[in-house]
FITIMI-318287 format. One record per residue: residue in three letters; x, y, z of N, C-alpha, C, O in turn. Coordinates in steps of 0.05 Angstrom, whole numbers, padded with zeros to 5 digits, always signed. Example, Ala and Ser with C-alpha at 12.3 -4.5 7.8 and 13.67 -1.06 7.14 Angstrom:
# residues 2
ALA+00264-00114+00156+00246-00090+00156+00264-00066+00156+00285-00066+00169/SER+00257-00045+00142+00273-00021+00143+00258+00001+00157+00268+00023+00161/
# end
This chain:
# residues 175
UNK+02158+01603+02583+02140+01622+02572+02153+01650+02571+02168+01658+02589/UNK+02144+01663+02548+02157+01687+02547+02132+01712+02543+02109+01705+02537/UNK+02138+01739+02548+02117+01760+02549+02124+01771+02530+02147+01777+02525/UNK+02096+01777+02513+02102+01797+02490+02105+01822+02497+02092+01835+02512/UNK+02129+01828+02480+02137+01856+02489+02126+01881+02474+02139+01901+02470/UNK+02098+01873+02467+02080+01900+02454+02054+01900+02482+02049+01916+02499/UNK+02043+01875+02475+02014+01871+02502+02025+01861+02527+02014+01871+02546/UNK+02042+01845+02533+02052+01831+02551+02041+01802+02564+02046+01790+02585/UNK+02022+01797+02541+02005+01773+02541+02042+01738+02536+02061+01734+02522/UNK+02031+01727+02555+02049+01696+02553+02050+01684+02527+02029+01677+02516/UNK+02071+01681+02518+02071+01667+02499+02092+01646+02505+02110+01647+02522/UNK+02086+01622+02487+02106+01600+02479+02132+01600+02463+02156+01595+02464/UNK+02110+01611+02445+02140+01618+02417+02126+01643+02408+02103+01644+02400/UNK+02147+01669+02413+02137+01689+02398+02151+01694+02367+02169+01681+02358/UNK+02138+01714+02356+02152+01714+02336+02164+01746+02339+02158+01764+02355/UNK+02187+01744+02311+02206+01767+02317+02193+01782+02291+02185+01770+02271/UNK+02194+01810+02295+02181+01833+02280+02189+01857+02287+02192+01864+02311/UNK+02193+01872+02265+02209+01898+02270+02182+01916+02265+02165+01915+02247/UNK+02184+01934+02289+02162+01954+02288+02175+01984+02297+02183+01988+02320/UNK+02177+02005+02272+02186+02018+02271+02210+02028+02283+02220+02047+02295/UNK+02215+02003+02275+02259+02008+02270+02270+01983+02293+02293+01974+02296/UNK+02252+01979+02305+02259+01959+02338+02245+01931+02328+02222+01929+02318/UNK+02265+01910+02332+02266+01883+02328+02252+01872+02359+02262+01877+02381/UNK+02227+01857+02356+02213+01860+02387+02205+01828+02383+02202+01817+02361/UNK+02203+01816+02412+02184+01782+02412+02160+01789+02407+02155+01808+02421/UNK+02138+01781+02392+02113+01798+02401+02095+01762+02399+02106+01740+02395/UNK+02068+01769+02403+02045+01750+02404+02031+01749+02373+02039+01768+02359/UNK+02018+01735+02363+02007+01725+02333+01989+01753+02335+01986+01765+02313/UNK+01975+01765+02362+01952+01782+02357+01974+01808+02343+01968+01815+02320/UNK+01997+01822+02357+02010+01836+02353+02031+01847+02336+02043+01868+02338/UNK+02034+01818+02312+02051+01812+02290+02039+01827+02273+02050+01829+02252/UNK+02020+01837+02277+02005+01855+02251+02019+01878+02251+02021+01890+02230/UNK+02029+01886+02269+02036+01921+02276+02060+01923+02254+02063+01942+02239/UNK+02081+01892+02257+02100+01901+02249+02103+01887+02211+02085+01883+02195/UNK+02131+01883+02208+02144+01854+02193+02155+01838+02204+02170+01842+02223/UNK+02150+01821+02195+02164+01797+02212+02191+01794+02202+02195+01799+02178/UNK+02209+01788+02217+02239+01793+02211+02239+01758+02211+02226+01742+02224/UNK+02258+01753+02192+02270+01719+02187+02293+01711+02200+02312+01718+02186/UNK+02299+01700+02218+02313+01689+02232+02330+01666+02219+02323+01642+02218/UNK+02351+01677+02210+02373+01653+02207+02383+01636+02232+02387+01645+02255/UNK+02385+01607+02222+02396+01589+02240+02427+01588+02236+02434+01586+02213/UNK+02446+01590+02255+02463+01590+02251+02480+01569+02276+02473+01568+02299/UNK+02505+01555+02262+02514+01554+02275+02518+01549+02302+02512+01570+02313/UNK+02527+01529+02323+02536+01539+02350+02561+01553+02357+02569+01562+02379/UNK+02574+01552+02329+02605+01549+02336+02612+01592+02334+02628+01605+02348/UNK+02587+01604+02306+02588+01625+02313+02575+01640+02327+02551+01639+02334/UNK+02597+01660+02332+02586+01686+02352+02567+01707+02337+02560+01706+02313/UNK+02561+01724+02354+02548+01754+02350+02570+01763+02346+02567+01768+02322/UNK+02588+01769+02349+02621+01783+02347+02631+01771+02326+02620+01749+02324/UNK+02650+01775+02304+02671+01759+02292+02686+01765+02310+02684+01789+02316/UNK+02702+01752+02322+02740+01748+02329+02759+01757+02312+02777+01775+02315/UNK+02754+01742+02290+02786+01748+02276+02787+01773+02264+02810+01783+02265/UNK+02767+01789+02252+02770+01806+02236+02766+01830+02256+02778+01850+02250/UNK+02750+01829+02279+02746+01858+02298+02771+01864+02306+02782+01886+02304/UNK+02784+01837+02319+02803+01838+02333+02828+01854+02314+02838+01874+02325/UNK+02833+01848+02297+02846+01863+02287+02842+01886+02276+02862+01892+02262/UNK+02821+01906+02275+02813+01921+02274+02812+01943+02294+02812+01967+02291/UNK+02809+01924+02324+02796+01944+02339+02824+01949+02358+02828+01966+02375/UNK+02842+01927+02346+02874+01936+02360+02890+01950+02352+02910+01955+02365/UNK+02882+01963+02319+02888+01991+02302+02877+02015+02317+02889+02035+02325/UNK+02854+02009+02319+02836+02039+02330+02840+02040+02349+02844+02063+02356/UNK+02841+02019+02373+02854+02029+02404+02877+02036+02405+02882+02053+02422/UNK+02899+02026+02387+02931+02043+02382+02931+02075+02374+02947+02094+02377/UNK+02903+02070+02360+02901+02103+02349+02898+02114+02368+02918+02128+02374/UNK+02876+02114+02388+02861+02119+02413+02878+02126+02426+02882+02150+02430/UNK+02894+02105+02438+02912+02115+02459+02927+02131+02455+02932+02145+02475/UNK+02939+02137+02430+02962+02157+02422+02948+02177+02422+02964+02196+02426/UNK+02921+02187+02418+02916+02209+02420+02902+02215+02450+02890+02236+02452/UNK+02903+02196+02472+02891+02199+02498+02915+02213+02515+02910+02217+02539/UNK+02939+02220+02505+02953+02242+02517+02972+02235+02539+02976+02249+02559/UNK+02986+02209+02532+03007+02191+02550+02983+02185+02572+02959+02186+02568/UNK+02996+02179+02593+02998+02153+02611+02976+02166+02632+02980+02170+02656/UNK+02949+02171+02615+02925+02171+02635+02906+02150+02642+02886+02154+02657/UNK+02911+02133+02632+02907+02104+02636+02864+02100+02630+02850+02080+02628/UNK+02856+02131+02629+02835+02132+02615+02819+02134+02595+02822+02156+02584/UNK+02804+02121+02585+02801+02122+02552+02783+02145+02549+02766+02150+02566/UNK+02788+02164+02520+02781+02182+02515+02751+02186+02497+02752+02169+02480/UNK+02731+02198+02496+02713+02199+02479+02709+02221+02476+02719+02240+02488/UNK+02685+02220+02451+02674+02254+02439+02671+02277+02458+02680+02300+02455/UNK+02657+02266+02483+02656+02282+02510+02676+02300+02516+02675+02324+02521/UNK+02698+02282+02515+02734+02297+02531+02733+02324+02510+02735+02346+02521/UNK+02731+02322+02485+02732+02347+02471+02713+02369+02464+02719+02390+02453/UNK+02690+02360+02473+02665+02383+02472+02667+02406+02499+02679+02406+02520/UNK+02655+02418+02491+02664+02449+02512+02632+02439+02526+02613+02428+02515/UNK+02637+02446+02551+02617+02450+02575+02596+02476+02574+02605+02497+02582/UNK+02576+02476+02567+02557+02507+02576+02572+02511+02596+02588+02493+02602/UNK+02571+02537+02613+02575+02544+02634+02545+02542+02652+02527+02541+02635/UNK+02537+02542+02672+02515+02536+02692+02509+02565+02687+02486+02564+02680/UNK+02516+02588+02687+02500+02608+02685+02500+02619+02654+02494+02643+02656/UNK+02505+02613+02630+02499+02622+02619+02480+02641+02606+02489+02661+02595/UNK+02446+02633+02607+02433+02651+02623+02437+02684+02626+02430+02703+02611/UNK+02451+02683+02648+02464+02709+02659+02474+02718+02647+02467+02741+02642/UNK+02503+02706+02631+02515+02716+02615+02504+02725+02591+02514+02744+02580/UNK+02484+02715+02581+02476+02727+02553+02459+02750+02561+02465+02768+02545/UNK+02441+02759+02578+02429+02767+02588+02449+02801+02594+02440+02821+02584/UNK+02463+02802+02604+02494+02817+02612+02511+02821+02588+02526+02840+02591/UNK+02514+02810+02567+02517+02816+02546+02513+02834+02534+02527+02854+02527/UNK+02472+02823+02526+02459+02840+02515+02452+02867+02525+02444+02883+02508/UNK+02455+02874+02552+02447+02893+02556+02472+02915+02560+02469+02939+02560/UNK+02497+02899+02562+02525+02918+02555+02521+02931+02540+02523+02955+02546/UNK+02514+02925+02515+02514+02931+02484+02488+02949+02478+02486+02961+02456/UNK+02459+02950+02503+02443+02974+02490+02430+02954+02479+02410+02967+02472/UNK+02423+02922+02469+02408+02914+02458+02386+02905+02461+02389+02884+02472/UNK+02358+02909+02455+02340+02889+02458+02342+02862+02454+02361+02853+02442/UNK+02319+02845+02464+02320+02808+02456+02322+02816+02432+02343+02812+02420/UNK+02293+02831+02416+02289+02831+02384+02311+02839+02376+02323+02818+02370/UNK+02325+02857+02373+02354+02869+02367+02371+02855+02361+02379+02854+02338/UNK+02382+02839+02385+02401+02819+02388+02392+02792+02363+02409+02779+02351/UNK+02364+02788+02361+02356+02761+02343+02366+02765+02322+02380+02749+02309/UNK+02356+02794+02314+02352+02807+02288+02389+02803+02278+02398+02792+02258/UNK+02403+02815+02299+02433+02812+02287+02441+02780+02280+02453+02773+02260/UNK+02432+02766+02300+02447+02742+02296+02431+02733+02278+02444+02715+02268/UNK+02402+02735+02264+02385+02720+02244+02375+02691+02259+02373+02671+02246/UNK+02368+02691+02291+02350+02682+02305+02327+02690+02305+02322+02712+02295/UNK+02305+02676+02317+02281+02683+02327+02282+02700+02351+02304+02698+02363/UNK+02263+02718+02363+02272+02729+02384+02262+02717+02423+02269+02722+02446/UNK+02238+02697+02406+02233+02672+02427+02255+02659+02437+02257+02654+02461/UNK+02273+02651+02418+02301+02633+02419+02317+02646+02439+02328+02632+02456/UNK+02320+02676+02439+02333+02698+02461+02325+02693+02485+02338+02687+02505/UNK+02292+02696+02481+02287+02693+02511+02288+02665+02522+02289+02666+02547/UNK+02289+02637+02510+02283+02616+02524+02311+02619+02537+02315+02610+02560/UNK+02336+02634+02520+02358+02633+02527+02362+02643+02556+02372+02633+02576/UNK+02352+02664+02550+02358+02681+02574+02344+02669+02599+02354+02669+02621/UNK+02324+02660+02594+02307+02642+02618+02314+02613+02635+02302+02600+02653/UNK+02339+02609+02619+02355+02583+02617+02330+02561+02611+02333+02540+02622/UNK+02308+02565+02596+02289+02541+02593+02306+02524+02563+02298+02502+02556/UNK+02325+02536+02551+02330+02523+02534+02366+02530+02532+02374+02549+02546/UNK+02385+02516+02517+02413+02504+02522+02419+02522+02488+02403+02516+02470/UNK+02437+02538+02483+02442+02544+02457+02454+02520+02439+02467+02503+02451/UNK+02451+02520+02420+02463+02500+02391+02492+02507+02389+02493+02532+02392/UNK+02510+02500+02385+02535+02498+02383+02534+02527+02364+02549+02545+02370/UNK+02516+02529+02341+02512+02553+02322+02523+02573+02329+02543+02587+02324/UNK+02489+02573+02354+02476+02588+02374+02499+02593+02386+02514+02609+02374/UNK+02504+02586+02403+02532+02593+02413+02562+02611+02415+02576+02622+02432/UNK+02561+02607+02386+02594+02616+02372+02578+02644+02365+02588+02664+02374/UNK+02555+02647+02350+02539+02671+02342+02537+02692+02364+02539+02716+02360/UNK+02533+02680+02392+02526+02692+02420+02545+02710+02423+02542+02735+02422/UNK+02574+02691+02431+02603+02699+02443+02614+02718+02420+02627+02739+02423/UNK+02606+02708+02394+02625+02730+02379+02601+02761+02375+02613+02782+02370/UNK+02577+02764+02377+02562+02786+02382+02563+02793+02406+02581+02809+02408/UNK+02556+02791+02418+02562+02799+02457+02590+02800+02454+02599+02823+02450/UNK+02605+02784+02456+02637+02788+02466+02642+02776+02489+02656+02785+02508/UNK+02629+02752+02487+02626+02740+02521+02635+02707+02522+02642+02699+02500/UNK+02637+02685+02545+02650+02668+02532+02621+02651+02549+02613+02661+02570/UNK+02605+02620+02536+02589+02618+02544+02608+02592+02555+02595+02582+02574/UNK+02634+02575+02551+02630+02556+02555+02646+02557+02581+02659+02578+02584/UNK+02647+02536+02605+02646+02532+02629+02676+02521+02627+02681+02498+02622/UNK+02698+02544+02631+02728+02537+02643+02735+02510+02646+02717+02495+02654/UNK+02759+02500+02641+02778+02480+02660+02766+02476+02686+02768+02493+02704/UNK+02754+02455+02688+02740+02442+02718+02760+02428+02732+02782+02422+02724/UNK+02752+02425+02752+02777+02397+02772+02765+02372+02762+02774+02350+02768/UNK+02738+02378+02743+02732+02336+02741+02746+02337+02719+02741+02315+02709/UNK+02765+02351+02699+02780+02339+02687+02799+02329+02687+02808+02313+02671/UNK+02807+02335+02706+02844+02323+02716+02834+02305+02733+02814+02301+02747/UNK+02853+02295+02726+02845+02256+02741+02864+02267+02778+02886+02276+02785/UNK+02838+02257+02792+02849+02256+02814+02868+02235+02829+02865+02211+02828/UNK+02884+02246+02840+02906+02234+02856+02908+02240+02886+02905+02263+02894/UNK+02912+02222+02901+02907+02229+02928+02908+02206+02943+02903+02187+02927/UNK+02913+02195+02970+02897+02172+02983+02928+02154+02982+02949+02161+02972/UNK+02920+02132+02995+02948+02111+03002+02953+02095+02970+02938+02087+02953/UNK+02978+02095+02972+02988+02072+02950+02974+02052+02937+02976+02046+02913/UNK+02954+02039+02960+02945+02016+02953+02912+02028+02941+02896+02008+02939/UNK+02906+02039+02937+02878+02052+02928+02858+02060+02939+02839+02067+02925/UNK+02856+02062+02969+02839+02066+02990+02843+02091+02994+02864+02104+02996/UNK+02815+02100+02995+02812+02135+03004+02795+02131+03027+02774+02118+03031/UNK+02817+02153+03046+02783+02156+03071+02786+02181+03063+02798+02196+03049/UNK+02755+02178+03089+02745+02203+03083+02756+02236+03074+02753+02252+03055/UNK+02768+02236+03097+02795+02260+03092+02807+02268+03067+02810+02292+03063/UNK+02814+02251+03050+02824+02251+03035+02807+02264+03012+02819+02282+02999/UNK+02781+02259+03004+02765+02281+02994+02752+02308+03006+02749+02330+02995/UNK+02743+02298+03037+02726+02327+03045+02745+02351+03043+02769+02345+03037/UNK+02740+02377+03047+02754+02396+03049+02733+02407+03072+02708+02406+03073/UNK+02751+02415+03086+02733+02420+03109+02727+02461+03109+02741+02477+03096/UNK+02710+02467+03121+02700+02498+03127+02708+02517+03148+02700+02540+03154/UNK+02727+02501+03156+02734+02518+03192+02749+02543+03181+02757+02560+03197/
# end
């Protein structure tokens, strides 16, 4: 027995139906919400994957990958590795900015062609600037919002040959 995954009522055989955008098991009462999606029979022999054609595909793009992962870091790279970090106080910084410069929130909106709500959620840290937002900030202020070269970028090294870290080996101690 299986549970429908709209009521959670038992079913035997549910049926499959896409309900706003999500392919779900649901119950006969709950098939109304969606369409019912048609289920091809296929095969035992095929997969969810092709083999032959990914495989060769995905051993182009990981050659690409690696060549641009920057020699022998043995870690694979994504969109992440190249996006800039906010800094944790940004905040502050815009805040310190604006008031270098003599400007009001309204002032400051008015130049960059923001709202001047947008200033303050900024300055309140209740809200994260837009990449836009951002570049508009640093090049009006003159300030830099994104968060330096960290140590979690460089791959750490440390500890015995064989891969074992004690403790030592990370704490840094206070004395």
């Amino acid at each position: 027995m299986v549970q429908c995954e709209m009521c959670g009522t038992e079913v035997s055989s549910p049926n499959r139906v896409k309900i706003e955008g999500a392919e779900l098991d649901v119950c006969d009462e709950c098939t109304d919400f969606g369409t019912e999606v048609k289920t091809e029979e296929t095969s035992s022999t095929s997969t969810k994957y092709s083999t032959s054609s990914s495989s060769s595909s995905s051993s182009s793009s990981s050659s690409s990958s690696s060549s641009t992962g920057g020699g022998s870091s043995g870690r694979r790279r994504d969109m992440f590795d190249e996006m800039d970090e906010v800094a944790q106080d940004y905040d502050d910084r815009i805040r310190k900015g604006r008031e270098s410069q003599g400007l009001s929130q309204e002032e400051l909106a008015k130049q960059l062609n923001e709202k001047a709500s947008l200033i303050r959620k900024l300055e309140q840290g209740n809200s994260l600037p837009s990449d836009d937002v951002q570049k508009k900030l640093e090049s009006a202020l003159e300030i830099s919002l994104s968060a330096g070269g960290s140590a979690d970028e460089t791959e750490w090294s440390g500890g015995s040959s064989d891969g074992e870290y004690t403790l030592g080996d990370v704490v840094k101690r206070k004395d």
